[in-house]
N, C-alpha and C positions, 0 to 999 in steps of 0.2 A: 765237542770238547767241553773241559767244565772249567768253571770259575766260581770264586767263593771270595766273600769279602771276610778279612784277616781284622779288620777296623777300618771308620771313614779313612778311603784316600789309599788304602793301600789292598791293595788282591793277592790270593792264586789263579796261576791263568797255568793251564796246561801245555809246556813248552811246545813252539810248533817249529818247523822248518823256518819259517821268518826270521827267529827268535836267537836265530844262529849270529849275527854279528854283535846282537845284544848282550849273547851270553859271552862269547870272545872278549868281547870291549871288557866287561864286567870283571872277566878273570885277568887280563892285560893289570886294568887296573889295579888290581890287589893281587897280583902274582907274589909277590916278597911274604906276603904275607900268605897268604894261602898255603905257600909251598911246604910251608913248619907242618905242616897236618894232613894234606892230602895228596893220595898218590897220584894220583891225574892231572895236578896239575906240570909236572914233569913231562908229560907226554901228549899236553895241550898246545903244540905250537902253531894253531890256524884256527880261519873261520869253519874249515873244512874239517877239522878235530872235533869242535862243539858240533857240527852239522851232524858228524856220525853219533855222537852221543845221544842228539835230542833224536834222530830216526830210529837208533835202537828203544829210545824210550819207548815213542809212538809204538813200536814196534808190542812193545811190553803192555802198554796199557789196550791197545789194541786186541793182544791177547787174554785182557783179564789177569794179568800177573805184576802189576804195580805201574806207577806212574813216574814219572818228575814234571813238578812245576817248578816256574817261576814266581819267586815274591815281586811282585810292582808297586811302585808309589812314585808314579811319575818315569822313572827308571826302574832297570831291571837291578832288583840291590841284592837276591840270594837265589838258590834252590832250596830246594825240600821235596823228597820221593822218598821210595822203596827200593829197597831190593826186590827179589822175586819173588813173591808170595807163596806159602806153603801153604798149599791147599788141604793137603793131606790133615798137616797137623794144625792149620786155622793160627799160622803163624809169618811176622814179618819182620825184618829190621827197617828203620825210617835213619835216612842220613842225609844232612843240615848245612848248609856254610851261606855268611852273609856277608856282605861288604862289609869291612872295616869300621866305614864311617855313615854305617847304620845301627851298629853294635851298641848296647846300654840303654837300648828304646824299648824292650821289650819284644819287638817284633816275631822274633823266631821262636822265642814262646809260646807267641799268642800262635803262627802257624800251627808249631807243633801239636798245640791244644785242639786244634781245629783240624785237621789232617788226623791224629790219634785218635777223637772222637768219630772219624769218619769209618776209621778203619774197626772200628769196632761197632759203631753202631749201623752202618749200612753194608759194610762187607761182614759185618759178624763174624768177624777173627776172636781169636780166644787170647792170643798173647803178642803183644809187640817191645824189640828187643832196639836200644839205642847201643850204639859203642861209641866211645871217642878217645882219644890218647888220652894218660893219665896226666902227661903235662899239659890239657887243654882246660884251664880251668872254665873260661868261658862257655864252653860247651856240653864240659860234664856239669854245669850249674844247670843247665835247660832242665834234662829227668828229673835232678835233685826236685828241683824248683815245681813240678808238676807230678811228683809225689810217688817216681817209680823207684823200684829197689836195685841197690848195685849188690849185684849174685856174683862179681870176681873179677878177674883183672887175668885177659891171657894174654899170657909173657911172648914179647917179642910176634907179635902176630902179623903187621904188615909194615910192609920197606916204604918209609917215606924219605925221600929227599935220600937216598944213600945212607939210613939210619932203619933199626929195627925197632919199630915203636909199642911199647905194652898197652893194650887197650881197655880202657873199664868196659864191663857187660853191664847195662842196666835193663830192666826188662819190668815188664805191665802186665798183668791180663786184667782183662775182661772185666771180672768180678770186682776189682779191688778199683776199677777207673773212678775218677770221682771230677773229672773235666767237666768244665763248661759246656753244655751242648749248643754248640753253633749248631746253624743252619748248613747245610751243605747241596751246595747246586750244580748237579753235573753238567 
């Protein structure tokens, strides 16, 4: 399994089967807030919910076809993965969400910086694609803030909370990263 330090005190650890009441606890806790943006967590009602999400992970990363971690700093305070990597065309989407009241630290930046760099410099993908709702200012500020381009905004694209939400596309490659290169340790 791998792990990477984010900054002193805080990691990515590769979600494991253990990791399942962690991540329950974590979504219990900011469910109100979560629910504004992601579709899962509608359909998050157990420790048995997050169990099949991190097995299908494993399942993914297993394959060679993306991950999800966990961010740690004492507590389990976000994730950060992939979707399923396109091998064809050496392309991914990375998607984010942190607690509440870990939010304005920088934290999930500095992940993404460090995950984005990974993904291009040791999987040598060519393009990685962020989206987030256009009401999420919080979140469309991450790509802003590490220098990726918004290519458009598709309308009405996923049902969150009983609403159809329009999402920014922001997108990277390869040539144009200009990220910090962390270390990365699988």
């Amino acid at each position: 399994m791998f792990r990477a330090e984010i900054r002193p005190g805080i990691e990515l650890r590769l979600l494991e089967e253990r990791h399942a009441p962690a991540l329950f606890h974590r979504i219990q806790h900011d469910r109100d807030y979560l629910r504004e943006w992601l579709p899962f967590i509608e359909a998050t009602h157990g420790e048995d919910d997050t169990l099949a999400f991190i097995r299908a992970s494993l399942e993914q990363f297993s394959s060679n076809e993306g991950f999800a971690a966990g961010i740690w700093g004492g507590e389990l305070m976000g994730v950060i993965g992939t979707r399923k990597i396109d091998w064809m065309n050496r392309k991914v989407e990375v998607g984010y969400w942190i607690g509440r009241e870990f939010q304005g630290r920088g934290i999930m930046t500095d992940a993404c910086r460090l995950v984005i760099d990974h993904l291009f410099s040791d999987l040598d993908l060519h393009r990685v694609e962020i989206q987030c709702a256009t009401g999420n200012q919080k979140s469309a500020a991450i790509p802003r803030r590490l220098g990726f381009t918004l290519e458009g905004t598709r309308r009405q694209a996923e049902l969150v909370n009983g609403k159809f939400l329009d999402l920014l596309v922001f997108g990277m490659l390869r040539q144009d990263w200009r990220g910090v290169r962390l270390p990365w340790t699988p």
